[in-house]
C-alpha positions in Angstrom: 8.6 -23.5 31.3 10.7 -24.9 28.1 8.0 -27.4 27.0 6.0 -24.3 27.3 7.2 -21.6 25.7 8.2 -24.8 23.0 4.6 -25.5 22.7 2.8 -21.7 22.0 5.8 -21.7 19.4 4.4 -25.0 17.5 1.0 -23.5 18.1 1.2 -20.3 17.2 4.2 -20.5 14.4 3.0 -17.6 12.3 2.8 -15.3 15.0 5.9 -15.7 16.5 7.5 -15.5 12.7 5.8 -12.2 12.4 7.1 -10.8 15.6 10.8 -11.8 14.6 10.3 -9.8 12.1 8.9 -6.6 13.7 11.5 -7.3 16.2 14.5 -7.4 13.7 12.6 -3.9 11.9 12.4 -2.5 14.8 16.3 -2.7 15.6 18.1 -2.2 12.7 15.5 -0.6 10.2 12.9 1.6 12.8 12.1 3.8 8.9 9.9 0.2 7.8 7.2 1.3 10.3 5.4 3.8 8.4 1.3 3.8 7.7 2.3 3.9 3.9 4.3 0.5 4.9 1.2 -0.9 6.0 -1.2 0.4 3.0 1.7 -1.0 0.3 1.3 -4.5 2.8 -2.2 -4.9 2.3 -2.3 -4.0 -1.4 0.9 -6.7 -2.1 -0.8 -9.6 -0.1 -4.6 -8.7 -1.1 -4.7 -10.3 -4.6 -2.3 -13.8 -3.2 -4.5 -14.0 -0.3 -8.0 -14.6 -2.2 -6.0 -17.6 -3.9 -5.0 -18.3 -0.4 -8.5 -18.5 0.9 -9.4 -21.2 -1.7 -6.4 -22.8 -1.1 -6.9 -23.4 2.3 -10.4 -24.6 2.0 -8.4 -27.0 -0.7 -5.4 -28.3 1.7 -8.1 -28.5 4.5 -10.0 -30.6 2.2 -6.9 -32.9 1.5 -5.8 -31.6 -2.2 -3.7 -28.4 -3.5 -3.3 -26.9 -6.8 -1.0 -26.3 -9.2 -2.5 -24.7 -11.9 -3.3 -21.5 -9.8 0.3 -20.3 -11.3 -0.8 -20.1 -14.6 -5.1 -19.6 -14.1 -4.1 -16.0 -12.4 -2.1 -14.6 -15.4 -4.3 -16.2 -18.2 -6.9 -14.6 -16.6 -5.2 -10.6 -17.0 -4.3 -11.3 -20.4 -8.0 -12.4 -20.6 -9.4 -9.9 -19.2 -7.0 -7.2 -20.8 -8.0 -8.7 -24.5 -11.7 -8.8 -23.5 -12.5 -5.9 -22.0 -12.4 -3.1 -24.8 -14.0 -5.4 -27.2 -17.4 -7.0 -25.1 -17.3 -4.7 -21.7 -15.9 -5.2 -18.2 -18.9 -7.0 -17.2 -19.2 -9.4 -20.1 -15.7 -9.9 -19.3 -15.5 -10.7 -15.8 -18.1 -13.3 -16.5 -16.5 -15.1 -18.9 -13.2 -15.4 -17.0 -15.2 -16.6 -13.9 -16.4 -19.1 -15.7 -13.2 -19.8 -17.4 -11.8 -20.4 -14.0 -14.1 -22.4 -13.0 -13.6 -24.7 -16.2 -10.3 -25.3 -16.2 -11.3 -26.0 -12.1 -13.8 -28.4 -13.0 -11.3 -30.2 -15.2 -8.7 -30.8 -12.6 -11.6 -31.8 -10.4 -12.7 -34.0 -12.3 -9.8 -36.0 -13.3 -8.7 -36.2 -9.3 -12.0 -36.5 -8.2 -13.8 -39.0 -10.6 -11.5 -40.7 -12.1 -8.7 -40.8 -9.0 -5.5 -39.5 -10.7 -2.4 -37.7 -8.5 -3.8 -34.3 -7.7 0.5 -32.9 -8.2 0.6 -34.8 -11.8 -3.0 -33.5 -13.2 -2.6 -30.0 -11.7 0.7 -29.6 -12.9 -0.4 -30.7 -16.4 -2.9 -28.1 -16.3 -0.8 -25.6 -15.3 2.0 -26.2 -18.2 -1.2 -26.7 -20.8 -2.5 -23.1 -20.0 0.9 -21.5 -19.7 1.1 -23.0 -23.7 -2.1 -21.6 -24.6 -1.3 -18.5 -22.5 1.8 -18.1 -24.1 0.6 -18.7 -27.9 -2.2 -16.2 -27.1 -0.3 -13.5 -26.4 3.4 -14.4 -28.3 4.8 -14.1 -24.7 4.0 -9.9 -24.6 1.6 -8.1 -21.9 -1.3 -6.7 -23.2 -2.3 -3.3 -22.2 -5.7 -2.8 -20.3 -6.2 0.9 -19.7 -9.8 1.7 -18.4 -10.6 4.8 -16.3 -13.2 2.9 -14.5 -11.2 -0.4 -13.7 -8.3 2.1 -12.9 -10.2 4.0 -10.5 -11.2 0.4 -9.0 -7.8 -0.9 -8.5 -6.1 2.3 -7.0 -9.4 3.0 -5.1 -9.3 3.4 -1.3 -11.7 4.1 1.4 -10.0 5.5 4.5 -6.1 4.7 3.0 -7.6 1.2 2.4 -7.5 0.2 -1.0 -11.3 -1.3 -2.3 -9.0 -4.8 -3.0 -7.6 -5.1 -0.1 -11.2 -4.6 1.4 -12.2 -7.2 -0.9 -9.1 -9.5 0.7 -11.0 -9.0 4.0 -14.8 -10.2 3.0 -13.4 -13.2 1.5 -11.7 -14.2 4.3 -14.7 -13.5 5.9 -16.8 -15.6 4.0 -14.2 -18.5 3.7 -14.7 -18.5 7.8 -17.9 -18.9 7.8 -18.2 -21.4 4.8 -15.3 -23.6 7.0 -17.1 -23.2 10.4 -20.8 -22.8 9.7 -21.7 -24.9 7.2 -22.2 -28.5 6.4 -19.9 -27.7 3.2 -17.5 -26.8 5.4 -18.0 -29.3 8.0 -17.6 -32.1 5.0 -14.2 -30.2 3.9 -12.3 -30.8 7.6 -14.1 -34.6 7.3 -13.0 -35.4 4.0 -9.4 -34.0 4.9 -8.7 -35.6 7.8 -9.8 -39.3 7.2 -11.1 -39.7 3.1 -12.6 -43.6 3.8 -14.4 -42.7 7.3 -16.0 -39.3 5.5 -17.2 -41.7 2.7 -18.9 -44.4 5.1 -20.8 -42.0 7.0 -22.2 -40.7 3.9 -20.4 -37.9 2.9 -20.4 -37.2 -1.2 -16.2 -36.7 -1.1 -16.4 -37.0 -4.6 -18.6 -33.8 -4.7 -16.8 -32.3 -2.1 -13.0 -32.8 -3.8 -14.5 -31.5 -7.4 -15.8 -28.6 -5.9 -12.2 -27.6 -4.1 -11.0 -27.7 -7.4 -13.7 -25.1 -8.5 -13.5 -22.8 -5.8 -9.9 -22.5 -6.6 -10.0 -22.0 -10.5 -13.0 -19.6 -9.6 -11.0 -17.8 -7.1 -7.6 -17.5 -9.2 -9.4 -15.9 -11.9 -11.4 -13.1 -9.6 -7.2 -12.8 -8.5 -6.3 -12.2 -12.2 -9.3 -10.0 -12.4 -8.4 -7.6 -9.7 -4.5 -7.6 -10.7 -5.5 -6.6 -14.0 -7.2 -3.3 -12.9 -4.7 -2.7 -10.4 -1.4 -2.6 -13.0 -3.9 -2.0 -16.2 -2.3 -4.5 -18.3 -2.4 -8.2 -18.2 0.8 -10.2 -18.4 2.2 -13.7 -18.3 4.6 -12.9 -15.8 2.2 -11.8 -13.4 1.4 -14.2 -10.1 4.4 -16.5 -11.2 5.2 -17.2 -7.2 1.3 -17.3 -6.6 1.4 -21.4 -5.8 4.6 -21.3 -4.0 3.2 -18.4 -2.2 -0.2 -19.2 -1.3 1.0 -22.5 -0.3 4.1 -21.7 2.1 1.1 -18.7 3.6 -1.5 -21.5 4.1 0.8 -24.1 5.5 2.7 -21.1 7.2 -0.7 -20.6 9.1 -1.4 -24.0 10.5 -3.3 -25.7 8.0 -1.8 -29.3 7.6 -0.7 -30.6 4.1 -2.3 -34.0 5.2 -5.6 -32.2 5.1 -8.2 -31.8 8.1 -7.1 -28.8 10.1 -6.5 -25.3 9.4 -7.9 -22.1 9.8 -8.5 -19.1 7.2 -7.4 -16.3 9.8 -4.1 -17.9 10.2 -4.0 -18.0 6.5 -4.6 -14.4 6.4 -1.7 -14.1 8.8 0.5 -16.4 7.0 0.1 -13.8 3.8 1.1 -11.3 6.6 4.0 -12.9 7.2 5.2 -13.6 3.2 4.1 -9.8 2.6 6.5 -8.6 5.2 9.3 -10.7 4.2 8.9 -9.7 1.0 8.8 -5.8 2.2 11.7 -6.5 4.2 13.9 -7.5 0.9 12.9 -4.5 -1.1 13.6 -2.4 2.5 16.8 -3.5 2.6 17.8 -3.9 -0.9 18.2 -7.4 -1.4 19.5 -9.0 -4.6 15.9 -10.8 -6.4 17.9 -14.0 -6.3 18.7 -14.0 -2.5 15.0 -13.0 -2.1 13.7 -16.4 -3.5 16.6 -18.4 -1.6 15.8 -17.8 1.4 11.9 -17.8 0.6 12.4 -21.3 -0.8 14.0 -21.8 2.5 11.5 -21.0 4.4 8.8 -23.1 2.2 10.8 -26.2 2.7 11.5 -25.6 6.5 7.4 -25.4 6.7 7.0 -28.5 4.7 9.3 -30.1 7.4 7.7 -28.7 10.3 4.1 -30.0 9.0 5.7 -33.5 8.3 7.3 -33.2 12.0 4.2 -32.6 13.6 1.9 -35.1 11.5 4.7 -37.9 12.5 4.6 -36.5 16.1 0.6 -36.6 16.0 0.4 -40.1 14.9 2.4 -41.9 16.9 0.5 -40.1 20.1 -2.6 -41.3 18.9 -1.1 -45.2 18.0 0.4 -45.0 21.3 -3.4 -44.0 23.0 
């Protein structure tokens, strides 16, 4: 009965996280469940969680990022500074593609020419937070727009048109990871790099284009954060790495690359969303908040190493 109950714990980590939580609400704070609780939930983790859908087609793939942390706020200022002067469209365009870039560069020096993925990304992340940082003398720029306002506050039903957004792209992420030979290619080039490369699989290709997808993603997430708070900022989606990652890993999806899954992603953000809640419920001081969250990110990391350890000796021992 231990080995178990131990077991669905291991297995189902995020869940049982979650119901702590609701548990502990339920007790001593029965006022947190509230319908506008749930809205405010979905708006917080909405914008982290599109990162987070990149990032766990990334971590399945073997490889993380760094450089989301700064991508997602160069992107608001970006947007903020482009948008009265060539239109929301022209704008959004150019920041994808931006993105994407500064994606394509990472890619390509972990990719093609085989450097650290933690040393390059984190180079790229302190090089744009420069440029960031010189662009804007280190002040948020205002980005008032009726129309992008009316996007970002927008709801159908109580549920906010970004949060609805949160919920097709983990819905396409699924499907890309499950029903696709992209995806398919992702788990195989995660979970052993020199067998995916003898049975023919481009892992070059397939490691550039995690590094797309994730520059891509993290400005759409600077995009929507902009029309949400009408301004763009370098402060805003500081925690987005630390976040994203702890959700992903959080979820089941191994550091070592190979297995994961997007809907325990989704919960993951659940999870970091409440705890987050849970602070502000209860008044929490901002610097207790990110002790104990940097707790919880380094008793995930230990957990994942645990059960990678566990894994291989299992299958040496077979």
């Amino acid at each position: 009965m231990i080995k178990r109950v131990s077991k669905f714990c291991k297995s189902y980590l995020v869940i049982v996280c979650i119901a702590v939580l609701l548990v502990f609400m339920a007790i001593f704070y029965p006022s947190y469940f509230s319908f506008s609780t749930f809205k405010g939930l979905l708006i917080q983790i909405s914008v982290y969680g599109i990162v987070a859908c990149a990032m766990t087609i990334a971590i399945i793939g073997g490889e993380f990022d760094l450089s989301v942390g700064s991508i997602l706020p160069f992107s608001t200022l970006l947007f903020a500074y482009l948008m009265p002067r060539i239109g929301i469209f022209a704008s959004i365009v150019l920041i994808l593609i931006t993105g994407g870039v500064i994606g394509a560069v990472n890619g390509f020096f972990v990719s093609i020419l085989k450097l650290n993925a933690f040393i390059v990304t984190l180079s790229t992340m302190l090089a744009v937070e420069g440029i960031m940082l010189t662009f804007c003398n280190g002040m948020p720029i205002p980005a008032v727009n009726q129309a992008t306002r009316a996007f970002g506050t927008g709801n159908i039903g109580g549920i906010a048109y970004i949060a609805i957004l949160f919920f097709i792209c983990v819905l396409i992420t699924h499907y890309v990871l499950t029903k696709t030979a992209f995806g398919r290619n992702v788990f195989a080039t995660g979970g052993n790099y020199n067998v995916a490369e003898y049975a023919g699989i481009s892992v070059k290709k397939i490691k550039f284009l995690l590094f797309v997808i994730l520059g891509f993603a993290s400005a759409f997430a600077g995009v929507l954060l902009t029309c949400r708070l009408q301004a763009g900022s370098p402060l805003y989606g500081s925690d987005v790495s630390m976040s994203v990652v702890s959700a992903t890993v959080l979820g089941g999806t191994s550091l070592s690359g190979g297995r994961g899954s997007v809907f325990r992603t989704f919960l993951g953000m659940v999870f970091i969303g409440m705890l987050s809640q849970i602070f502000t419920h209860i008044n929490a001081y901002a610097y207790l908040q990110q002790l104990i969250q940097g707790a919880v990110v380094v008793a995930i990391v230990i957990l994942d190493a645990w059960n990678n350890r566990k894994r291989e000796d299992e299958l040496a021992g077979i």
